[in-house]
N, C-alpha and C positions, 0 to 999 in steps of 0.2 A: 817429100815423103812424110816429112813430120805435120806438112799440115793437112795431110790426108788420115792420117794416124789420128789426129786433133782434131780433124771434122768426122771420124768414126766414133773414136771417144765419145763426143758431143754429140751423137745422134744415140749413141748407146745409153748416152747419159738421159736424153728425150724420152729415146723410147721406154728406159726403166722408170722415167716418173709417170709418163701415158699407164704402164703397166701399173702402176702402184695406184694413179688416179683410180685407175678400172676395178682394181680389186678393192680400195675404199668404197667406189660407188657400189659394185654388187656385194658388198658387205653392208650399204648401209640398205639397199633394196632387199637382200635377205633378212635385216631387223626390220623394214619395213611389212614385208612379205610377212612376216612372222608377227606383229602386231596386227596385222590383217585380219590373218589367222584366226590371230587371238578374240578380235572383234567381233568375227564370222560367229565363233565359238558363243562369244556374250548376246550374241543377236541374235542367234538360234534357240539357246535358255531363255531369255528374256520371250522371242515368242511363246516357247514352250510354259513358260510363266501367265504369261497373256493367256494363253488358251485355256488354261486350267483358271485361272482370276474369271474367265468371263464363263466358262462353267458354274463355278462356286457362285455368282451370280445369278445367273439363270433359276439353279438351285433354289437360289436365297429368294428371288421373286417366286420362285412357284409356293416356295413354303410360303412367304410374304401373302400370296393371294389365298393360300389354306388356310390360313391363323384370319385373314379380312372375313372370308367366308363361314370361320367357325365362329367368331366376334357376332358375328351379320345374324345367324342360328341362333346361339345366347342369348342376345339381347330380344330377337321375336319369343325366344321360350321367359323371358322376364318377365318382358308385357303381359305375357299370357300369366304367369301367376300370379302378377299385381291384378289381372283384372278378376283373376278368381279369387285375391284374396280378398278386394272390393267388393265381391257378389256376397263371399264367407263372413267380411265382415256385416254389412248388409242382412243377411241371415239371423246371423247372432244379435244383431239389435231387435229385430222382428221375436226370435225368438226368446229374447231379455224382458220384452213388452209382454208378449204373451205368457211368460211363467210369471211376471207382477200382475197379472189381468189373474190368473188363476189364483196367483196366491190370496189377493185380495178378494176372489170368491171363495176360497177354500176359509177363509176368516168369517167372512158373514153366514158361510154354510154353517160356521161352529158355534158363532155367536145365537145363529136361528137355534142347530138345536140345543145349545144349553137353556136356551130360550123355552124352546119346545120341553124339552128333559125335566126343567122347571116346572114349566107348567100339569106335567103327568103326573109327578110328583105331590102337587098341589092339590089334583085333584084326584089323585089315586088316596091322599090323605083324607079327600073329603067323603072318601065312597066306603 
């Protein structure tokens, strides 16, 4: 009887460590489960992070290709003033020549008639 009582014992005693194994393990599958979780939780943000990074992206190239495109306009509207300031300056020398060309007539124009002026004089004396 005593070693029926002592092989009950001894199975009670089994079966309370099985039980205690069992709730260890689903204790440690519940922190596991629950780090899982928590993972699930960080992989879900991180996409949602993802998707909004590759927006802000997309974004950044379209302005990227707006600012190439207004760069690209700028610089055709540059050319275009340098070459009208090339034509203007051009101008301005033609027309720097041309008021030395006059002035330098407008000199002998005044030279003549003091010349002439003179000469009325000269002979308006003699008349």
């Amino acid at each position: 009887l005593r070693e029926t009582e002592g092989a009950g014992s001894r199975q009670k005693d089994v079966i309370r460590h099985c039980l205690d194994e069992a709730a260890e393990a689903a204790g440690r599958r519940t922190d596991l489960m629950a780090k899982l979780a928590e993972r699930v939780v960080d992989a879900e943000s991180n996409r949602a992070k993802l998707r909004l990074a590759e927006e802000e992206l997309r974004q950044s190239k379209v302005r990227n290709e707006e600012i190439v495109r207004e760069m690209a306009r700028g610089e055709t509207e540059l050319r275009a003033a340098r070459a009208m300031q090339e034509q203007l300056r051009g101008c301005l020398e033609e027309t720097c020549v041309e008021r030395d060309e006059l002035a330098r007539e407008c000199r002998a124009l005044q030279v003549s008639n003091a010349d002439l002026n003179r000469r009325l004089d000269i002979a308006s004396d003699r008349a």
